[in-house]
N, C-alpha and C positions, 0 to 999 in steps of 0.2 A: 935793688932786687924787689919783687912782689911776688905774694904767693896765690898760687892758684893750686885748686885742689883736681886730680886727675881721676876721672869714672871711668870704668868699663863696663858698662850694662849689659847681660847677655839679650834681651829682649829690648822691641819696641817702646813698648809701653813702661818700661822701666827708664830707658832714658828718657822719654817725655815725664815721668813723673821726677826724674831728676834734675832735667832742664827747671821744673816749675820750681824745685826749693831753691837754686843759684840766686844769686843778686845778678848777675851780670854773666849766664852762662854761656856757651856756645858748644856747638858739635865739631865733632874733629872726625872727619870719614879718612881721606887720605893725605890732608896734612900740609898739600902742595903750597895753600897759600895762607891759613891760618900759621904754623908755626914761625915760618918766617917771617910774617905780620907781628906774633909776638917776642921773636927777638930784637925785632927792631925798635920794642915798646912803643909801637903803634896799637896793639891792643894788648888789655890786662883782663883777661876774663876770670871771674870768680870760679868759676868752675867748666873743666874743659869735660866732657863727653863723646869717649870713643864709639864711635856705629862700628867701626873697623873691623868688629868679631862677632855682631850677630849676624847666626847662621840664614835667620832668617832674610835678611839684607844681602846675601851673595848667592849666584848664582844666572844661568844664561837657558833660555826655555823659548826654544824656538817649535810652535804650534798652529800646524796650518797655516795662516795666511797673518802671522803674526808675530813679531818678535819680542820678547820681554827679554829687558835686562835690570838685574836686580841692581837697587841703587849700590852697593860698597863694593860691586865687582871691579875688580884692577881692571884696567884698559889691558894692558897686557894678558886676562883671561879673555876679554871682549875680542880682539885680534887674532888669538890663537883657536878660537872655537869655530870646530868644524860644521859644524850645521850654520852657525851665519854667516861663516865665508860662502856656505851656497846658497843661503837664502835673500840675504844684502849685503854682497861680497862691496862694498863701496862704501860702508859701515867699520866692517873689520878692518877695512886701508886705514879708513881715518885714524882708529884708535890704533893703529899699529907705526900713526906719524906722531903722536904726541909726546914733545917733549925729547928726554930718552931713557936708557933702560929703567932707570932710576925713578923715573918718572912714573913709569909706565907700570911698574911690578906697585908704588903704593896708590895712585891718581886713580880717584874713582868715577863714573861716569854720574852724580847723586852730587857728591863734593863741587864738579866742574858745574852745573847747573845749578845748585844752590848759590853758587857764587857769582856767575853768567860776567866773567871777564871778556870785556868785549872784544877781546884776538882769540877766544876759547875756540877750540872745533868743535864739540860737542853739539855747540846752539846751531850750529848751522845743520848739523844733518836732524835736529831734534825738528827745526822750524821746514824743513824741506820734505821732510818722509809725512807732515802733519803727525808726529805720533801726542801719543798722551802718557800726562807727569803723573804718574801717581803717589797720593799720601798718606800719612796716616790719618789722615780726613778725609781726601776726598780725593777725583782725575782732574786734571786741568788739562785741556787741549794747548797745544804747543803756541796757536796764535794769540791765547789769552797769558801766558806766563812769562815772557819777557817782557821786562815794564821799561828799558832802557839802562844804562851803565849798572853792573853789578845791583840791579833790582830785580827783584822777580815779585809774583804773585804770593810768595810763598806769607802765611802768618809767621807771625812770633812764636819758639815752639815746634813750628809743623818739621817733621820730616817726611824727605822723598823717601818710597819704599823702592820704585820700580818705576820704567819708562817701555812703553808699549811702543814698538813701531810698527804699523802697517806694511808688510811686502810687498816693493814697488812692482811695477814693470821692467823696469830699468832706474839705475841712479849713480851718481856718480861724483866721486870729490877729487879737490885736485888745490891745492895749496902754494902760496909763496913765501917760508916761511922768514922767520928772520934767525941766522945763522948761528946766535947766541942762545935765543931759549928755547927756538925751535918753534914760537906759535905763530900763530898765522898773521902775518903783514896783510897778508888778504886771501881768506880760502873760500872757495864755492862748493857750494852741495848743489846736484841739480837731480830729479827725480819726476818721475812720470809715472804716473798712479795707474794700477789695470785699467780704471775708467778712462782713461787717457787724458786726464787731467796732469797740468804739471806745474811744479814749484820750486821757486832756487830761492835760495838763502845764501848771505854772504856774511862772513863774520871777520873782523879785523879791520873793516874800512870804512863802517860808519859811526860818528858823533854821538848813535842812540846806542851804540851795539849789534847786535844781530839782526840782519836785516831782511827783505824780502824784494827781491828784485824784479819789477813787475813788466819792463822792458825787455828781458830775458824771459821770461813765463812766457809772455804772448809771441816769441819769434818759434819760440821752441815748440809750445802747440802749434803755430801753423804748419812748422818743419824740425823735426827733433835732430838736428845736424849741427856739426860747425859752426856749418858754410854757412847756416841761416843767421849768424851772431856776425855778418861781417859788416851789414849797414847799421847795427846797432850801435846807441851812444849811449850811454852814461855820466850820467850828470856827476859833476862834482861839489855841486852844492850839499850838505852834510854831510861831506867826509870829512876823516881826520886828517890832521897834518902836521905832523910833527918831523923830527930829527931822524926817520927813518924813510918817508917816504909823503909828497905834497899826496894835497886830495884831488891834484887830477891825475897822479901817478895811481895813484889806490882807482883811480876810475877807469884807468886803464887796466888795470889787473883785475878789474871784474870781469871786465869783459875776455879778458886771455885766460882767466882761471875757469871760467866760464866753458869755456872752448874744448881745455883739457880737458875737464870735466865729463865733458857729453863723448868725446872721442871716448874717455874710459870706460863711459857707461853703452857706451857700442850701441 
C-alpha cells in the first residue's frame, strides 16, 4: 500500500496552489486514466487533486461563431447539449462515441487532452476545427499543443480551463473503433472552415499520435466529396502496428474514415 493524500479544491487557483505544496502531485478531472494507472501502481502521487467540482471548470457556451467547452464538462454533457448539436453537430457524435456510458457521464474533455492518448477522439476534432486550449496561463492554438505520445505543451502545474472551437462550415467524424474500449483503431475529423479553408486530423494511427493529414486537406479543398478521396494514398510509413491492426491497415482506414467522414459532414 501507499498513501496519497486526496484535495478537492473549489477554485482554480487553489488547486494550482495545492498542486505547488505536493511532492509528486497530479490532477484528477475525470479519472479515466489516472486512477487505473494508480491501481496498477504504475503511479504513486503524493497528492491527488480533484478539478471535477469546480463550478468554474464545467459548463458548454456556444457564442456566435464560437464554441467553448469548459475543461471538467463530461462528454456526456458535450453530446447532449443542444446548441452544439446545431452549431458542430460532428462534435456532439464524437463525444457521444466515447468509450461507454460509464465513460462518458465521468471523461472530461480537459482530462482527454491533458493526457493526448494517441487512439483519444478529442485530438482529432481539437487538431481539425484549429480551435484553442485554454489555461490558467495562457491560449495555445491546437497546432502548437500536441508534442507527440501522451505530450502536450502543457507546464508543470498548468491546468486547461476551457477549449475554444471555431464553427466550421461543415465537419465531420467518423471512427473505427476497437470493440473492447471503444477508442479509435483510427478515427477522422474532417472540417472546412467558412473561409474555405480545410483540415483533417486523424488519431489512433500514427507513431506521434494525432495527426494532420495533408493528402486529404488538399483533395478535399480542390473537391469537398468522397469521391475526391478515391485516387488518394496514404503512406504507411509512421503508423502504428501492433496486435490490432498493420500500418498499412491503419492507412487504409484513413483513408475510408476519411470518406465517412465527409459523407457525414454532407
Amino acid at each position: 500500500m501507499y498513501q496519497t493524500t486526496y484535495h478537492r479544491p473549489s477554485s482554480v487557483d487553489e488547486a494550482v496552489a495545492l498542486f505547488g505544496k505536493g511532492n509528486d502531485a497530479k490532477y484528477l478531472s475525470g479519472g479515466q486514466t489516472l486512477i487505473p494507472v494508480m491501481k496498477q501502481r504504475l503511479a504513486s502521487p503524493s497528492d491527488v487533486i480533484d478539478l471535477a467540482r469546480i463550478k468554474e471548470l464545467i459548463g458548454v457556451d456556444v457564442s456566435g461563431d464560437t464554441v467553448t467547452i469548459k475543461a471538467a464538462t463530461p462528454h456526456y454533457e458535450v453530446a447532449q447539449n443542444s446548441a452544439l448539436q446545431k452549431a458542430i453537430p460532428a462534435l456532439a457524435h464524437l463525444a457521444s462515441h466515447i468509450g461507454d456510458p460509464a465513460v462518458r457521464h465521468r471523461g472530461t474533455i480537459g482530462g482527454s487532452l491533458a493526457n493526448n492518448d494517441p487512439s483519444a477522439d478529442y485530438p482529432s476534432a481539437v487538431l481539425a476545427l484549429g480551435a484553442t486550449i485554454k489555461t490558467n496561463k495562457r491560449s495555445i492554438a491546437a497546432d502548437d499543443f500536441f508534442k507527440g505520445l501522451f505530450a502536450t505543451a502543457l507546464e508543470d502545474g498548468e491546468i486547461i480551463t476551457a477549449v475554444a472551437f471555431p464553427v466550421p462550415a461543415k465537419a465531420g467524424y467518423a471512427k473505427f473503433p476497437h470493440p473492447a474500449s471503444r477508442f479509435a483503431l483510427t478515427g477522422v475529423f474532417v472540417a472546412k472552415t467558412r473561409s474555405g479553408d480545410v483540415r483533417v486530423a486523424a488519431t489512433g494511427a500514427s507513431q506521434n499520435g494525432v495527426m494532420r493529414v495533408a493528402a486529404i486537406e488538399a483533395a478535399l479543398k480542390a473537391n469537398w466529396s468522397a469521391s475526391a478521396l478515391a485516387n488518394v494514398t496514404i503512406a504507411a510509413s509512421g503508423l502504428m502496428s501492433d496486435i490490432h491492426g498493420s500500418a498499412d491497415y491503419r492507412a487504409n482506414l484513413i483513408k475510408v474514415m476519411a470518406e465517412r467522414a465527409v459523407t457525414a459532414a454532407g
